[in-house]
N, CA, C and O atoms as CSV, one atom per row, in Angstrom:
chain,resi,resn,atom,element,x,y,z
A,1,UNK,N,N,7.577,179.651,189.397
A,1,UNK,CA,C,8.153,180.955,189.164
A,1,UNK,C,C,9.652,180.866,189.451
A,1,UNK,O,O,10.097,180.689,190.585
A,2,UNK,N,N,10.273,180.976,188.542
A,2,UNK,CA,C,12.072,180.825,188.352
A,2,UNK,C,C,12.566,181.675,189.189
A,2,UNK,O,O,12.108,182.797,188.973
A,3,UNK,N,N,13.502,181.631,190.293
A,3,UNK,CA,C,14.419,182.736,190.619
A,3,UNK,C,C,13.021,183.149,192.201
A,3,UNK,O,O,13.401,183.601,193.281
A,4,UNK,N,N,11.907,182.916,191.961
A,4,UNK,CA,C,11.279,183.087,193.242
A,4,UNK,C,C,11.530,182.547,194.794
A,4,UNK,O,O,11.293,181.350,194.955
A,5,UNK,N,N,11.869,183.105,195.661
A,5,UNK,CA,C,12.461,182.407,196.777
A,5,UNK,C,C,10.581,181.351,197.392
A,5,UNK,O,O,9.399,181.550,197.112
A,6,UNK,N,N,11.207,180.443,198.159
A,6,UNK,CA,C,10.421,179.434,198.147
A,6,UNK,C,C,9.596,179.770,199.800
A,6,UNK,O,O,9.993,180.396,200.782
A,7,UNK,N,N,8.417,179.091,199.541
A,7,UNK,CA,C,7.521,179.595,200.708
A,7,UNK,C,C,6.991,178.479,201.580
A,7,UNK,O,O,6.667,177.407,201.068
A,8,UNK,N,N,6.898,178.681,202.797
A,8,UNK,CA,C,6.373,178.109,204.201
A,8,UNK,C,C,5.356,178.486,204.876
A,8,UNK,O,O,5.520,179.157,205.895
A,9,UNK,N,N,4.238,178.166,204.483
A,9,UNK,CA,C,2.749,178.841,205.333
A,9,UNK,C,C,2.981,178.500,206.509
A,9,UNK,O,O,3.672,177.485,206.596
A,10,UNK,N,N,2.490,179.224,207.991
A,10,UNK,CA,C,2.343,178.174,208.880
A,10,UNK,C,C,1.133,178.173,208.963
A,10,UNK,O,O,0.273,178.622,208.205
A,11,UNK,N,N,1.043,177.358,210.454
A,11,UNK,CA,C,-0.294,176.274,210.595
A,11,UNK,C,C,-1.258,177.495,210.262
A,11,UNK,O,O,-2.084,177.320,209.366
A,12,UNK,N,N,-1.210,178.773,210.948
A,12,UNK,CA,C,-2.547,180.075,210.480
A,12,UNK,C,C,-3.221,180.237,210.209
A,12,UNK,O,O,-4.345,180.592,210.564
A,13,UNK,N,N,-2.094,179.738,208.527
A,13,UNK,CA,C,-2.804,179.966,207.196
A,13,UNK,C,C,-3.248,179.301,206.622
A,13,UNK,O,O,-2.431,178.454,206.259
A,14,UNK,N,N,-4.697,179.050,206.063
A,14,UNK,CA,C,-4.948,178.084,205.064
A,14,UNK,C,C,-4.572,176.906,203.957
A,14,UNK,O,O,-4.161,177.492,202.956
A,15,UNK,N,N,-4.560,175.906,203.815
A,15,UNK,CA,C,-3.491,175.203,203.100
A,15,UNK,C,C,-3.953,175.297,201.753
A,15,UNK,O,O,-3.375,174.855,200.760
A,16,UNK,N,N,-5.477,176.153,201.814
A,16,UNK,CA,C,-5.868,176.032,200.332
A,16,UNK,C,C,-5.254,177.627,199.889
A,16,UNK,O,O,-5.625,177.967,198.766
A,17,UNK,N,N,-4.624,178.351,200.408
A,17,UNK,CA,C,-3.706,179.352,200.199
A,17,UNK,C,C,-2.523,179.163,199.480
A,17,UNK,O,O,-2.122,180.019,198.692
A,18,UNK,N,N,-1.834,177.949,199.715
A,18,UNK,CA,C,-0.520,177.038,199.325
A,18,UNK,C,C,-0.697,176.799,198.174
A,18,UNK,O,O,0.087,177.146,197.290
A,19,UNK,N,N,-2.475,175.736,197.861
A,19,UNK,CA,C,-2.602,175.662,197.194
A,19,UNK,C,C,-2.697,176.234,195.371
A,19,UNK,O,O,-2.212,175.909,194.287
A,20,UNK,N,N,-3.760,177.382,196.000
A,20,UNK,CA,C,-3.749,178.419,194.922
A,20,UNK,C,C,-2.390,178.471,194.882
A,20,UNK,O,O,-1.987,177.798,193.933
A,21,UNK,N,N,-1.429,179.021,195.554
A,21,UNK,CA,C,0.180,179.524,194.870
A,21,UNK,C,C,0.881,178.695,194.133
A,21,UNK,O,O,1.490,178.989,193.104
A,22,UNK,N,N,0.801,177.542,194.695
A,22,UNK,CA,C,1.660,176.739,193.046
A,22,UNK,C,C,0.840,176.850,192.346
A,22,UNK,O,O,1.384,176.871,191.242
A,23,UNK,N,N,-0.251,176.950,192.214
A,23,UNK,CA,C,-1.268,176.782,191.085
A,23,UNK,C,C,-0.322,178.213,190.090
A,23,UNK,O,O,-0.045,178.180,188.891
A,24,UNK,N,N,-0.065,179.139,190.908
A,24,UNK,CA,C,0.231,180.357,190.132
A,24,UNK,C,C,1.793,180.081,189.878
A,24,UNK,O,O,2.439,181.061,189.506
A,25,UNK,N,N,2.476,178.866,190.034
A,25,UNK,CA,C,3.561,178.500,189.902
A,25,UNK,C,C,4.916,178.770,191.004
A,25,UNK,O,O,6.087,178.426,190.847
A,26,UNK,N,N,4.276,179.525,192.177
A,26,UNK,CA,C,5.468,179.744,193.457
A,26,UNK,C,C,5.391,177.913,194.052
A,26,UNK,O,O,4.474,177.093,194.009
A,27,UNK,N,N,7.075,177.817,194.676
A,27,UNK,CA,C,7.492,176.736,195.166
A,27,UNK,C,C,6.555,177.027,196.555
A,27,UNK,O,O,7.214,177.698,197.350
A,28,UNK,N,N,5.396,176.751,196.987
A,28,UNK,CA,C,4.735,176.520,198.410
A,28,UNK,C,C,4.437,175.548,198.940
A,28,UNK,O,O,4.037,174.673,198.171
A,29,UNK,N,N,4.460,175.255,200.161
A,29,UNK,CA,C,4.173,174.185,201.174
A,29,UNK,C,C,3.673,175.157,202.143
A,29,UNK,O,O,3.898,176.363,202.239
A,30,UNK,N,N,2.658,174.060,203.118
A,30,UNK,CA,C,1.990,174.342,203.844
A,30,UNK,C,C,2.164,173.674,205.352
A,30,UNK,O,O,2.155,172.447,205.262
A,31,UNK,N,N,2.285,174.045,206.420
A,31,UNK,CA,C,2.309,173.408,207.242
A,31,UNK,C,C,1.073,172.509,207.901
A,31,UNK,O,O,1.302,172.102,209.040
A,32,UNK,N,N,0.272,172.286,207.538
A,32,UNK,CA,C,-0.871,171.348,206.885
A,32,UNK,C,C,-0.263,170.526,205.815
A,32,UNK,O,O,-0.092,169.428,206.344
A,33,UNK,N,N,0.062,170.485,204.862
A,33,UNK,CA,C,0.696,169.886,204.122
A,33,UNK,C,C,1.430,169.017,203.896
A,33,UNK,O,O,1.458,168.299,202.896
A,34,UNK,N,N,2.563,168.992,205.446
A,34,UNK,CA,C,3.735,168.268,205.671
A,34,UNK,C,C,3.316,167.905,207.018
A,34,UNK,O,O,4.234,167.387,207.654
A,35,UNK,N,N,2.021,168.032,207.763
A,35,UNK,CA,C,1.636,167.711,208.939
A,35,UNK,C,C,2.742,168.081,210.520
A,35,UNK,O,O,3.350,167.437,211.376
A,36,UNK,N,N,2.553,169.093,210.266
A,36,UNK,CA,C,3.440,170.298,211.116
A,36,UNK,C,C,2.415,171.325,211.753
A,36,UNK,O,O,2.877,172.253,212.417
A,37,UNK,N,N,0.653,171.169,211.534
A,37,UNK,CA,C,0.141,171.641,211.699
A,37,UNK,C,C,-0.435,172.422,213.312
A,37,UNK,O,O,-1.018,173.479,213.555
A,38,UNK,N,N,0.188,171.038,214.362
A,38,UNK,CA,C,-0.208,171.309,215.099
A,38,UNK,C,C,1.565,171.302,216.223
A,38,UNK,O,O,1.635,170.787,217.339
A,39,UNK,N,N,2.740,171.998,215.508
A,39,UNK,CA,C,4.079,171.777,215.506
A,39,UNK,C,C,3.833,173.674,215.967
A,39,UNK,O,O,3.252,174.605,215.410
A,40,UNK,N,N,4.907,173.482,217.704
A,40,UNK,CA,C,5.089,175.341,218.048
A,40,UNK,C,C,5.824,175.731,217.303
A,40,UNK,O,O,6.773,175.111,216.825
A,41,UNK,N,N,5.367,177.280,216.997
A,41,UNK,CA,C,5.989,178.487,216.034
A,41,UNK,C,C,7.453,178.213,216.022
A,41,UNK,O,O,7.869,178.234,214.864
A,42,UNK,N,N,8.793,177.852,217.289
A,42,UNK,CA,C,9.702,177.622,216.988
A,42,UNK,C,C,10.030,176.216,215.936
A,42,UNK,O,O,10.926,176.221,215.092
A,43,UNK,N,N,9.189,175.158,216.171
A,43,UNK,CA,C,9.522,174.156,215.141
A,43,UNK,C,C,9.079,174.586,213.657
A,43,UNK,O,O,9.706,174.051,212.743
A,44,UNK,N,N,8.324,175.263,213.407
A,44,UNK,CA,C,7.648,175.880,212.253
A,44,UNK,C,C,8.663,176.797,211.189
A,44,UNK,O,O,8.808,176.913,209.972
A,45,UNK,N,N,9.300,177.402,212.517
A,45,UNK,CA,C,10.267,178.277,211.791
A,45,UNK,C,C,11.695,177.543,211.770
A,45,UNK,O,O,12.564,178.265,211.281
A,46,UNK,N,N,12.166,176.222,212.203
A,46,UNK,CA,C,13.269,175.621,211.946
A,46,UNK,C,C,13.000,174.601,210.789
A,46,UNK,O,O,13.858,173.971,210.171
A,47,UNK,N,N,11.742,174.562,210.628
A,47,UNK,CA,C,11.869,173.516,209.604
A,47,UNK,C,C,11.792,174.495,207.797
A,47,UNK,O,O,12.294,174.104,206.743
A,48,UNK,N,N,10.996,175.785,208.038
A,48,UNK,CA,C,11.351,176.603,207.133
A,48,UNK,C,C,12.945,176.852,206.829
A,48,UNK,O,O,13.471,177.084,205.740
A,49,UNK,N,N,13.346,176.773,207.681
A,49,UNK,CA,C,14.963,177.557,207.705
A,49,UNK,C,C,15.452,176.578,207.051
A,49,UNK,O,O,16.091,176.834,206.031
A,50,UNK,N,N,15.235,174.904,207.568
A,50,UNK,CA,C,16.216,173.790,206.809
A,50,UNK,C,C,15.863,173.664,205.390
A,50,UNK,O,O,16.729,173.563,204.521
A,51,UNK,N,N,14.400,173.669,205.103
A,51,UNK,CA,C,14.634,174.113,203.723
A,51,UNK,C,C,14.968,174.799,202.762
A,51,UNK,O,O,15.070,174.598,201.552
A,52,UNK,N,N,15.163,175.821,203.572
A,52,UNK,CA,C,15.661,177.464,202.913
A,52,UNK,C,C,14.291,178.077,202.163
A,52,UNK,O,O,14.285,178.788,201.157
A,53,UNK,N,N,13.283,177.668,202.829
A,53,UNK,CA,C,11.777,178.973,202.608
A,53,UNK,C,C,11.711,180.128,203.453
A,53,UNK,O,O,12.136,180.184,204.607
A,54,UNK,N,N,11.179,181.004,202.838
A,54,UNK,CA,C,10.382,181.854,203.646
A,54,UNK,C,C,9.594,181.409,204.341
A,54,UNK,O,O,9.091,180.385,203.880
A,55,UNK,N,N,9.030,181.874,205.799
A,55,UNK,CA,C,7.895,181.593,206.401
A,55,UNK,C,C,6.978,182.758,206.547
A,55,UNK,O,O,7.305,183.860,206.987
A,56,UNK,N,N,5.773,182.393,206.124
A,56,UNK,CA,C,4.330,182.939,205.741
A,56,UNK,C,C,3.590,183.001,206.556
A,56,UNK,O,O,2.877,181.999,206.619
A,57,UNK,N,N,3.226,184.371,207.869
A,57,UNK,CA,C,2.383,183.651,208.926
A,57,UNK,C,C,1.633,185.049,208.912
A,57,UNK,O,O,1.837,185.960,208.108
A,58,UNK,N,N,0.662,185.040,210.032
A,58,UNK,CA,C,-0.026,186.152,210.546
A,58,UNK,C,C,0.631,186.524,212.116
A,58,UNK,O,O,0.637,187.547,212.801
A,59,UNK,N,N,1.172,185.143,212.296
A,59,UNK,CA,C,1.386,185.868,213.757
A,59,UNK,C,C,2.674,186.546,214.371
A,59,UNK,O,O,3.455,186.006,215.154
A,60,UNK,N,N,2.757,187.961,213.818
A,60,UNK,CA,C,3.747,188.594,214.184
A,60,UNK,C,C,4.461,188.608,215.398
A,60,UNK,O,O,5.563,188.077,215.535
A,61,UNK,N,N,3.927,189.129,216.166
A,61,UNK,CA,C,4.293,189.084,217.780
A,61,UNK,C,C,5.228,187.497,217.559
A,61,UNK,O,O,6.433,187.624,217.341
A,62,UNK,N,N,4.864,186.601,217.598
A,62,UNK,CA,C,5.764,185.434,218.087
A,62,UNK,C,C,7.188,185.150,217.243
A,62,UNK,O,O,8.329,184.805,217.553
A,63,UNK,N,N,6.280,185.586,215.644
A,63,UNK,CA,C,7.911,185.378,214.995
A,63,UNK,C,C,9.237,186.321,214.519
A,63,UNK,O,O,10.343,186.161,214.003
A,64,UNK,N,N,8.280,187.540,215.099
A,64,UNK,CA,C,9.257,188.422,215.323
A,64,UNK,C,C,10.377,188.032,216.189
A,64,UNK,O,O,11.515,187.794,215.786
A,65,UNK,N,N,9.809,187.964,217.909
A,65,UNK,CA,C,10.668,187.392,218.646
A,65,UNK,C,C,11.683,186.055,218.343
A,65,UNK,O,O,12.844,185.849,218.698
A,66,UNK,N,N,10.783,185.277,217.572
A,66,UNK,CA,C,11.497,184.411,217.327
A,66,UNK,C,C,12.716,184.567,216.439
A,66,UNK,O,O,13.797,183.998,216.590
A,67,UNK,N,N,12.408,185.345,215.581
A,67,UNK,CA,C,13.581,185.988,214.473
A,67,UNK,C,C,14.568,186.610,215.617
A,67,UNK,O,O,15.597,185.935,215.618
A,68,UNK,N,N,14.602,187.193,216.162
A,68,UNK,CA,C,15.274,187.904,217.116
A,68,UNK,C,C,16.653,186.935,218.015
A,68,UNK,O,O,17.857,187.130,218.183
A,69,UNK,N,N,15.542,185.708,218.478
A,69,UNK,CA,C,16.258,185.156,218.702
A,69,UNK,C,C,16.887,184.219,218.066
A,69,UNK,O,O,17.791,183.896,218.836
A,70,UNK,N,N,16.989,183.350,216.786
A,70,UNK,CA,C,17.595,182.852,215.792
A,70,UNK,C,C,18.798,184.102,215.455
A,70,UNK,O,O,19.970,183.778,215.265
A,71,UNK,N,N,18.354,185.538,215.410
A,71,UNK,CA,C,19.558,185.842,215.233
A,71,UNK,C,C,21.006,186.124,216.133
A,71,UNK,O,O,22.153,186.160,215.686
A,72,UNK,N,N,20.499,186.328,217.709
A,72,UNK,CA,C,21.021,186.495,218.406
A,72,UNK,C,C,22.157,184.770,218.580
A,72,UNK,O,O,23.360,184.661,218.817
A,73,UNK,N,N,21.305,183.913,218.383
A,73,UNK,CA,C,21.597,182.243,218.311
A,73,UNK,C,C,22.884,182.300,216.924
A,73,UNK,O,O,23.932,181.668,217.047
A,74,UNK,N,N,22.631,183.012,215.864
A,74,UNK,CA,C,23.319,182.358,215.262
A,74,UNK,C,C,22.677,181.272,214.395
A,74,UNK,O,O,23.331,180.593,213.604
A,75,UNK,N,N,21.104,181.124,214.624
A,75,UNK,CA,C,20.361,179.814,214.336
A,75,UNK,C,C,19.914,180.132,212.670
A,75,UNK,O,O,19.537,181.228,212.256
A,76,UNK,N,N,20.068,178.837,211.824
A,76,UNK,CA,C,19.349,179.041,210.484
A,76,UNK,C,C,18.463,179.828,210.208
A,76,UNK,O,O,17.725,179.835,211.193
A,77,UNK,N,N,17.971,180.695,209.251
A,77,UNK,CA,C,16.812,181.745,209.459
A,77,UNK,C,C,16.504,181.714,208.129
A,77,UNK,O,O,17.583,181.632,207.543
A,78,UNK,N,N,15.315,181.742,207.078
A,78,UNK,CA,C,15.532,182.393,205.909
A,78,UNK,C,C,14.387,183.367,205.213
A,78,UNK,O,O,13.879,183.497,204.099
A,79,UNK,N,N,14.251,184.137,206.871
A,79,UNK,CA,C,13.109,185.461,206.501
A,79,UNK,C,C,12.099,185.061,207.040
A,79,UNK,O,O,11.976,183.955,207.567
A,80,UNK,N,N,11.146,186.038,206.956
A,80,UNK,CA,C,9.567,185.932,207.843
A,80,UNK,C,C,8.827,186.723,206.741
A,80,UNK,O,O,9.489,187.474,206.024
A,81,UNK,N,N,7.699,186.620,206.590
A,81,UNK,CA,C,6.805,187.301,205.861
A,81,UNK,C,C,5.877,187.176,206.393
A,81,UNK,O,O,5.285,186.097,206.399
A,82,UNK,N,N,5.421,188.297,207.048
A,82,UNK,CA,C,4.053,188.903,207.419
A,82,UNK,C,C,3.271,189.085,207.148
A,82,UNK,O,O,3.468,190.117,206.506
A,83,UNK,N,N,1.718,188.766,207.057
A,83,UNK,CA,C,0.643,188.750,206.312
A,83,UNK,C,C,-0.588,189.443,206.913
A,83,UNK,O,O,-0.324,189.560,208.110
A,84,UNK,N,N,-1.376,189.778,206.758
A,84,UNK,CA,C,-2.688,190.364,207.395
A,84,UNK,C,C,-3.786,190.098,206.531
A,84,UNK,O,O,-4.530,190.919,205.996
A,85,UNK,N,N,-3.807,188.593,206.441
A,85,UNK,CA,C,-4.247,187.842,205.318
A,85,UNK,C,C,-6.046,187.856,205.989
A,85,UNK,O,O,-6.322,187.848,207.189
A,86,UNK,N,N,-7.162,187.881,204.731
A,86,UNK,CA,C,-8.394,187.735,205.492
A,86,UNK,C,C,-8.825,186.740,205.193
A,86,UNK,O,O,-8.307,186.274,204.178
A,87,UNK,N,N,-10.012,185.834,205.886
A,87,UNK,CA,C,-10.478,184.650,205.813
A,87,UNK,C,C,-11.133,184.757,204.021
A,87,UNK,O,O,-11.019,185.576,203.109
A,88,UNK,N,N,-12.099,182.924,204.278
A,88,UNK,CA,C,-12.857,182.528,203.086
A,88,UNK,C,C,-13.417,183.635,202.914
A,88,UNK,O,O,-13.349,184.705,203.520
A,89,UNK,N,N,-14.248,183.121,201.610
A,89,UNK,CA,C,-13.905,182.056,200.434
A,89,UNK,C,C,-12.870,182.961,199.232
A,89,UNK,O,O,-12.169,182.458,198.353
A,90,UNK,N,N,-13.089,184.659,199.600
A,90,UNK,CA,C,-12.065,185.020,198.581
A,90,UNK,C,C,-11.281,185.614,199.133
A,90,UNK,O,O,-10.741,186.428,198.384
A,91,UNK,N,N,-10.823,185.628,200.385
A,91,UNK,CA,C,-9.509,185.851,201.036
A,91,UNK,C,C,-8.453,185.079,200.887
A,91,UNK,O,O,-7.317,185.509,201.086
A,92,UNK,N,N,-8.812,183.336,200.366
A,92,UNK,CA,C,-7.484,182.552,200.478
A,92,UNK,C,C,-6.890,183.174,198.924
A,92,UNK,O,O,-5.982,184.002,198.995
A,93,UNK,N,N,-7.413,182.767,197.513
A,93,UNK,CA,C,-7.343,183.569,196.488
A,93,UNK,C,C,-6.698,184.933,196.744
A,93,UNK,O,O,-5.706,185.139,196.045
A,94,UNK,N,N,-6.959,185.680,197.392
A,94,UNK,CA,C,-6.776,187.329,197.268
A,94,UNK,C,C,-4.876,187.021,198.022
A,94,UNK,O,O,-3.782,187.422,197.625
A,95,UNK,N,N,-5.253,186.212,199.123
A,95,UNK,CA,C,-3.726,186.394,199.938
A,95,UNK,C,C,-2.658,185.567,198.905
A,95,UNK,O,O,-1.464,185.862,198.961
A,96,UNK,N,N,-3.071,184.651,198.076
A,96,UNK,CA,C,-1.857,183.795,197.387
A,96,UNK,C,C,-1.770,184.765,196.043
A,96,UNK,O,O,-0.668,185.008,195.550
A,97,UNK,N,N,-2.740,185.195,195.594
A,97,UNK,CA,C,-2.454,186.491,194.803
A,97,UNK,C,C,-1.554,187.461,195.169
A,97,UNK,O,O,-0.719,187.892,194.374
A,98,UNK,N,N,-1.651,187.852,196.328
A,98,UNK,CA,C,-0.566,188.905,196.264
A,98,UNK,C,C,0.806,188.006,196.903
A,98,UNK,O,O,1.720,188.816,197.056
A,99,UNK,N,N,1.162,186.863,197.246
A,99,UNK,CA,C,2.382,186.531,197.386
A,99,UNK,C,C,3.068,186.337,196.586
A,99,UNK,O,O,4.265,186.114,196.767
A,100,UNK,N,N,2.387,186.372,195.245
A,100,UNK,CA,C,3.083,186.506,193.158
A,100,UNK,C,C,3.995,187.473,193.038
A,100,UNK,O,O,5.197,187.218,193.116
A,101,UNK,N,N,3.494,188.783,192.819
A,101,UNK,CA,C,4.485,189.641,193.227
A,101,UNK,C,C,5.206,190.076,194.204
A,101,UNK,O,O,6.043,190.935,193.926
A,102,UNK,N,N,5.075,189.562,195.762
A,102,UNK,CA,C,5.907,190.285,196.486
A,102,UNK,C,C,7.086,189.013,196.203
A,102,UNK,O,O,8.228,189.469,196.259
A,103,UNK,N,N,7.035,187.572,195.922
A,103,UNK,CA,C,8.233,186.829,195.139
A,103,UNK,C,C,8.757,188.001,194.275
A,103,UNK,O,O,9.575,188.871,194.573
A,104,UNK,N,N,8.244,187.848,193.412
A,104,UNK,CA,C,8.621,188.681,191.753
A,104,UNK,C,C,9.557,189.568,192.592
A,104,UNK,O,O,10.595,189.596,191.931
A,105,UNK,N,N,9.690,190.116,193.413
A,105,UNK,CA,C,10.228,191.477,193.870
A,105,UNK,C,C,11.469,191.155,194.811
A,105,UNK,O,O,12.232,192.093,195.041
A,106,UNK,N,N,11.695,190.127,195.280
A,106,UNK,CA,C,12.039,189.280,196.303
A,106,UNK,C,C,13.049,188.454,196.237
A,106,UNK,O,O,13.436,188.025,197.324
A,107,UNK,N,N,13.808,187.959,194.940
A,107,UNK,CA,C,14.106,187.372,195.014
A,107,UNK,C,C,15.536,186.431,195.600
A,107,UNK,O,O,15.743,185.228,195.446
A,108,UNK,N,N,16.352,187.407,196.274
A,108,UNK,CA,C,17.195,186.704,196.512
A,108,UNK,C,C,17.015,186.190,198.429
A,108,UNK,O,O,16.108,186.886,198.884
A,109,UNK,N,N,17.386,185.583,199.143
A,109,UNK,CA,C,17.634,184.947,200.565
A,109,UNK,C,C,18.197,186.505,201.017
A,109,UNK,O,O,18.941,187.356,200.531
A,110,UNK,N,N,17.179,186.297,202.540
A,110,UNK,CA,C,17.141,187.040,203.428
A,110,UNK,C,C,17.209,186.639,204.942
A,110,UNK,O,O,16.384,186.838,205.834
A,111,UNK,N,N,18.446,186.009,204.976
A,111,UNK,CA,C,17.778,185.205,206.415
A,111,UNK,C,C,18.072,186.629,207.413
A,111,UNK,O,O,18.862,187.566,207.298
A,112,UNK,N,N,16.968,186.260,208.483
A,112,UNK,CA,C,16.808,186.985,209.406
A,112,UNK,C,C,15.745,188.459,208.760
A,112,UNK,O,O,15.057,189.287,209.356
A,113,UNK,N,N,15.870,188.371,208.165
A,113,UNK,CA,C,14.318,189.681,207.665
A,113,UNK,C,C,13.152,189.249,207.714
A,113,UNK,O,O,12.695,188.152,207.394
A,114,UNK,N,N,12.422,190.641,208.353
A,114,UNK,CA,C,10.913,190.396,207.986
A,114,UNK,C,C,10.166,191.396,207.207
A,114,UNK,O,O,10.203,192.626,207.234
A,115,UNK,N,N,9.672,190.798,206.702
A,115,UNK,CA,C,9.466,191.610,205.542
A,115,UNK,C,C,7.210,191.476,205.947
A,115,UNK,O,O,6.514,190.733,206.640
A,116,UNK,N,N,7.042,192.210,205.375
A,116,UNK,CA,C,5.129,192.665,205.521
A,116,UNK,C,C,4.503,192.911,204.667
A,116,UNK,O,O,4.767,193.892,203.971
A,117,UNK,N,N,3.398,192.070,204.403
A,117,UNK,CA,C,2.554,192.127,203.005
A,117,UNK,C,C,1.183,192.146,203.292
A,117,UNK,O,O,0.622,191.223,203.882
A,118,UNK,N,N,0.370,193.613,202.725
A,118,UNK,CA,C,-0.809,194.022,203.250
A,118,UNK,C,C,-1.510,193.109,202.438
A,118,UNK,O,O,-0.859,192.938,201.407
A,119,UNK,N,N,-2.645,192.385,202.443
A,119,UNK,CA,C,-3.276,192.146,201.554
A,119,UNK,C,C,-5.007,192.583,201.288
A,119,UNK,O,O,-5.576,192.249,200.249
């Protein structure tokens, strides 16, 4: 998907979530993927930042704070996306489904935002 900003699951989320999304043509990686899986929420969210993805998690509480403090730092950031994603077998499907359009909608760099996607 052209012009779609690029995505960072963390460990959370399913990697067959990632999967489905390129399938639907978004730039995704998984932190499973790049074996970061078992890497703390702060390394999770610096290695999103060096690539310039979004990061894709459920766990608010931590990366909120963490956003907080990347911004207070001054530190690389390039957004958070919040999920309230539900398990198998048609929850991974249903959650990479709706990360299609909230790209589509999305598209330019946001570092330091968090942004929330019901699914």
């Amino acid at each position: 998907m052209t012009g779609a900003p690029k995505l960072y699951l963390d460990a959370d989320l399913s990697p067959k979530i990632a999967a489905i999304a390129r399938g639907l043509g978004l730039d995704t990686i998984s932190a499973h993927d790049v074996g970061m899986a078992d890497a703390a929420d702060a390394d999770q969210l610096a290695r999103a930042a060096a690539e310039r993805r979004v990061l894709v998690t459920r766990n608010r509480d931590d990366f909120v704070t963490l956003t907080l403090e990347a911004y207070h730092d001054g530190a690389p950031h390039g957004g958070i996306l919040i999920v309230n994603a539900v398990g198998p077998p048609r929850g991974f499907a249903r959650t990479a489904h709706a990360l299609a359009p909230w790209a589509t909608t999305h598209r330019t760099a946001a570092p330091y935002a968090i942004f929330w996607l019901h699914v």
